[in-house]
Steps between C-alpha positions, in 0.01 A plus 500: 500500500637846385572800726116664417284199627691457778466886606125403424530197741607738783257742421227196496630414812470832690146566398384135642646609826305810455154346401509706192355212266437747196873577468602154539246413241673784250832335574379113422379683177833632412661223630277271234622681229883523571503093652224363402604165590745594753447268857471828688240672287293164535542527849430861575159390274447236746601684812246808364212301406540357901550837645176613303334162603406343192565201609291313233730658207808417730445188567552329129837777486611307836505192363629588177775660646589185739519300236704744252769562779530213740779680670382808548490560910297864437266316222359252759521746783243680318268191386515393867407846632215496181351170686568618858237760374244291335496306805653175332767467785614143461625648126649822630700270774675278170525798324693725812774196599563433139575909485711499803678197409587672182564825628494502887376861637300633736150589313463108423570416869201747587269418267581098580411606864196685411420193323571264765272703704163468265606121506453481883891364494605794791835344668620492097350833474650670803836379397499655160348857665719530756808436270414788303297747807819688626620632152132588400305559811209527324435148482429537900150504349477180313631360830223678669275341316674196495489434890136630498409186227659226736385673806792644684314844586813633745726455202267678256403795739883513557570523103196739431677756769822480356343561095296787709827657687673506203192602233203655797273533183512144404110478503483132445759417788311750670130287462664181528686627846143621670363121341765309692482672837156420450549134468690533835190640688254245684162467293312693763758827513503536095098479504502709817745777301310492162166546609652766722573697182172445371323593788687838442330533145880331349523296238673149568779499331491295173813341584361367787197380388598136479648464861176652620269254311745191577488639875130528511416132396776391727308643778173353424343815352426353163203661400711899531757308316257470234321812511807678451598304135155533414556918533815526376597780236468369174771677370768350761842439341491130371787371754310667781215253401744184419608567927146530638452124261760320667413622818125345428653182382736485801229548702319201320191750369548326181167688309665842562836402382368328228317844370814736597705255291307479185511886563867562510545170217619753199796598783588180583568322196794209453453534905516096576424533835263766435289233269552200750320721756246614269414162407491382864281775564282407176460144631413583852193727397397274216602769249715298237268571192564912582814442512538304165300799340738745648856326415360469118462854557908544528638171335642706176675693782673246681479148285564261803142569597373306237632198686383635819121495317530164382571377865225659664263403185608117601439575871161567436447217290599279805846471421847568660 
């Protein structure tokens, strides 16, 4: 590659670090027409169409791209970053070790512990965070997040503080701090503290919402669980709603997870435990022909639910 693309490289580079996806976009075009071919030009298109998630156009370039340059480190670092996005995690963790066996650096470590993470796999994905956490503290979040998913609550408050000392406007360290000290509260005192604030004419906040529902059926107090789902704004964020489902499933109120879930199903898709639950849910209330209807509503989306259909078309047939 001449001395003008890679000036262009650089100056592809710096915009991506700024966000500034037009002027990366007027680069790839020069870029197309100076090196067409060129590996970096195909993988600042690949790296672009990610960044501007169009994942369904990136996907085919991913593979492509594996296949044209087998040892490429930065090719499958992208194509395993691509299916860390689309939720197809098993695929992003091949793609990420063959990357860092190719080219070991830091970026694939992260993204292989981010991985290892969605995979439930959290001593494997500790190990690759904290490798990388003192030269880029701000992975102290995805270990925030990480100790919150296999329930170590004093290590994730203790992470959330430090992304908040060093960042105090971090607003999703900030929501997932006040949800964790939460957690730590008996069932009584966080019901006792919420209604507190609405008895003041404040709104519970939405973070929250799912501790308070969880705590409410915990405590016997079913029927408030329920009245507060059944008023809930409709326009609450969709991973507000995914929250208050588990909590119903946790709490074995299987009808009212059931509805959140089928709810929040356009969010959740390629989510395996997401479906298993669903299902579970599906089969407890007797709902299995619903959720046929609604999975044929999103097969094109994610193909593996065509299998998932077939299944659940033999379980009601009497089959296993």
């Amino acid at each position: 590659m001449g001395m003008m693309p890679k000036v262009l490289g650089r100056n592809f580079r710096s915009a991506i670090n700024r966000a500034d996806l037009e002027e990366a976009e007027a680069i790839v075009a020069r870029l197309q027409e100076e090196a067409p071919l060129a590996i970096a030009t195909r993988g600042m298109e690949l790296e672009l169409l990610i960044e501007r998630r169009l994942f369904d156009e990136a996907a085919p370039l991913a593979e492509q791209l594996c296949r044209l340059h087998p040892d490429s480190g930065k090719i499958f670092f992208l194509a395993g970053k691509l299916a860390y996005r689309q939720r197809e995690y098993p695929v992003a963790e091949t793609r990420l070790r063959e990357s860092f066996r190719l080219h070991p650096h830091w970026k694939s470590r992260y993204w292989l512990g981010r991985t290892m993470t969605a995979l439930n796999r959290f001593d494997e994905a500790r190990s690759l965070l904290e490798s990388v956490v003192e030269a880029h503290p701000f992975v102290q979040a995805d270990l925030a997040w990480l100790f919150e998913r296999s329930k170590d609550f004093p290590r994730a408050i203790a992470c959330c503080e430090a992304v908040l000392k060093r960042e105090p406007d971090h607003e999703r360290a900030r929501t997932q701090l006040a949800r964790l000290k939460a957690q730590e509260l008996q069932p009584e005192d966080l019901v006792e503290e919420l209604e507190g604030l609405n008895a003041l004419g404040e709104t519970i906040p939405h973070h929250l919402l799912a501790g308070y529902v969880e705590r409410l059926f915990q405590m016997g107090r079913t029927q408030e669980a329920r009245t507060v789902i059944e008023t809930l704004d409709k326009t609450l964020q969709h991973h507000i709603r995914t929250n208050i489902a588990w909590a119903c499933y946790h709490s074995q109120a299987y009808d009212l997870a059931f509805q959140l879930f089928l709810e929040v199903l356009p969010h959740n898709l390629k989510r395996v435990s997401f479906y298993a639950s669903l299902q579970f849910s599906a089969e407890k209330v007797h709902q299995i022909p619903l959720l046929i209807e609604r999975f044929s509503e999103f097969a094109e989306m994610d193909r593996g639910l065509f299998g998932r259909i077939k299944k659940l078309e033999r379980l009601l047939d009497g089959g296993t």
